[in-house]
Residue, then its C-alpha position, 0 to 999 in steps of 0.5 A: x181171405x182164406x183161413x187155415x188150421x194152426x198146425x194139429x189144434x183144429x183152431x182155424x185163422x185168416x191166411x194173415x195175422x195182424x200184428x199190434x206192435x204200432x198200437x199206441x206207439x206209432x199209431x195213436x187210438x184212433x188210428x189203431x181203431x182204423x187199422x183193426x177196422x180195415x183187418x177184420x174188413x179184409x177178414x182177418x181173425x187173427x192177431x198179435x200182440x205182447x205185453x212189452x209193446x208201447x208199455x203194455x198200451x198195444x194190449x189195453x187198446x186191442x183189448x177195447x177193440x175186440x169187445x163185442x167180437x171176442x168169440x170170433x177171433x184169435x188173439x195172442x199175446x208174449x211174455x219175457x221182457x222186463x214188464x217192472x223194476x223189480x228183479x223178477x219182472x222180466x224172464x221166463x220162471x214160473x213167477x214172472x209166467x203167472x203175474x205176466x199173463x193176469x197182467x195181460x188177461x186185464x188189459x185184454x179185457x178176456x179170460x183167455x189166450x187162444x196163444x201165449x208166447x214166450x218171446x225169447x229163450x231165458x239163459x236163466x231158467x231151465x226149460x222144464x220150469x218153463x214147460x211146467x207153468x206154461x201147462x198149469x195156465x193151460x189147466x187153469x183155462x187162462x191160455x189155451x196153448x203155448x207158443x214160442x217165439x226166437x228160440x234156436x230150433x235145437x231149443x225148441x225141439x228139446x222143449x217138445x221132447x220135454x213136453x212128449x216125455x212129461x206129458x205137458x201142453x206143447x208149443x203149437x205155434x212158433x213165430x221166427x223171423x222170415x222175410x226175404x232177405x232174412x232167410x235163416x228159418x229155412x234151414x232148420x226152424x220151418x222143416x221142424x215146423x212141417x215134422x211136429x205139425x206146427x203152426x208158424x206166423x212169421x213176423x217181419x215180411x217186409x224187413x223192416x221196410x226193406x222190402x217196400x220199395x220205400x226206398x228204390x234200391x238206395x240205402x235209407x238215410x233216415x228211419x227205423x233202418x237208420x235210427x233204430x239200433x236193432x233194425x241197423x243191426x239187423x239189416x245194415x249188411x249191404x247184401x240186404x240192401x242189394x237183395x232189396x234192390x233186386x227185389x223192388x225191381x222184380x215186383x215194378x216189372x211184374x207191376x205189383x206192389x212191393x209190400x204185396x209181394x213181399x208178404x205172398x212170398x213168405x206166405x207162399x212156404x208149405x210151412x206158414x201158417x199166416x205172415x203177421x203184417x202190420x203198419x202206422x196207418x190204413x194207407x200202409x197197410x193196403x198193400x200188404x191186405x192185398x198179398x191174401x188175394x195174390x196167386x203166387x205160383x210155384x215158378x214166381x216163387x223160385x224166381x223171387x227166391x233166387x234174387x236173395x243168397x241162398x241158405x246154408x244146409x243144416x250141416x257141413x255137407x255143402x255138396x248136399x244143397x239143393x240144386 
């Protein structure tokens, strides 16, 4: 495993971040003991979790699994989502800010957050507030730096300049989504990513499965990719599918593991920090452990790459995309 600094804050993680989502969800405890356990064999240091996942389950159990090894590792955690039936237990305002991270800090079992996140941009609080509570957790040692995950790049880049103006903790790391066929970080979020010295844990590698090879090139008709709404929505074009199929097909002639390939590939940008992976068992998870040991070299990526649509530039001036 090979380990890498969070953009500028001389915290150092494993080339893959484990995600928690599966904890008490589609993994049960003992499973999701097993799956912490195959990580930090593989060597990983670093993982992900949020408070909204499995109703705050994924927390409580993560944090019964890094006692005795809390001090070698990095955990992150998000807050936004409605944690309550109260009118204020959701959003990003200072108030659901600080019940939100002691709420987290207690299931976890820790007195701190390498790195909390805002999970979504909140329409309803203005960033400055945002930027301010997010500064006094970081005083008051609770976190130690903020982090965003889903916001536009305009959005994020107004939050740094906010932070730089009132002299606030920064967001150091972002999580967007990239994968393959989700490619739209290129176009601003990850250049944003390499001018600010930002960390970047891209989540969804795989697609949601799509890029497994679960399917052989056939659409699903059963699944997350069918019975979930948001995965439907997400993926339901048929160019993902038809990316997918070309992709499964590059990774059987070239006899790697979908999964593997899929995860080298968004590991392989100069802007990733570490892909967060995750599964429902050990045996799902191999596959994607192993992407930390592949070598992707340039001219593989340029062929991988060449198999989705390519993105957009960032303005009208289509004459402009790289040849």
């Amino acid at each position: 495993m090979d380990y890498r600094t969070v953009g500028r804050t001389g915290v150092k993680v494993s080339s893959l971040c484990f995600g928690t989502m599966s904890f008490g969800d589609t993994a049960d405890e003992a499973e999701s003991a097993r799956l912490f356990a195959a990580a930090r064999d593989a060597g990983i240091n670093f993982f992900d979790c949020a408070n909204v996942y499995a109703g705050g389950r994924s927390e409580e159990l993560l944090g019964g699994l890094i006692r005795g090894a809390r001090d070698d590792l990095v955990i992150t955690s998000k807050v936004f989502g409605k944690t309550g039936e109260g009118i204020n237990d959701r959003g990003l305002s200072r108030r659901h800010l600080t019940r939100a991270v002691e709420a987290s800090l207690k299931r976890l079992g820790t007195d701190r957050l390498e790195f909390y996140f805002v999970h979504q941009f909140d329409q309803g609080t203005p960033i400055d507030e945002t930027l301010r509570a997010l500064n006094d957790l970081v005083t008051r040692g609770l976190i130690l730096y903020p982090a965003v995950s889903n916001w536009a790049a305009w959005q994020i880049m107004k939050a740094l300049g906010t932070s730089a103006h009132e002299q606030l903790a920064r967001f150091e790391l972002i999580q967007p989504m990239y994968n393959l066929s989700k490619r739209q970080a290129e176009v601003e979020i990850l250049p944003l990513a390499r001018s600010e010295k930002l960390g970047v844990i891209p989540y969804s590698p795989l697609g949601g499965g799509l890029l497994t090879g679960k399917y052989a090139g056939e659409r699903p008709t059963q699944g997350r990719l069918v019975d979930n709404k948001m995965y439907t929505a997400r993926y339901g074009d048929p160019q993902h599918h038809e990316t997918a199929a070309r992709f499964v097909a590059y990774a059987d002639a070239h006899g790697v593991h979908p999964a593997t390939l899929a995860v080298a590939w968004v590991g392989s940008h100069p802007a990733v920090t570490a892909p967060i992976i995750g599964a429902r068992s050990v045996a799902q998870l191999e596959p994607s452990l192993a992407a930390a040991s592949f070598a992707m070299t340039p001219e593989m990526r340029a062929e991988i790459t060449a198999l989705s649509p390519a993105v957009p530039v960032a303005t009208d001036r289509s004459e402009e995309q790289p040849g």
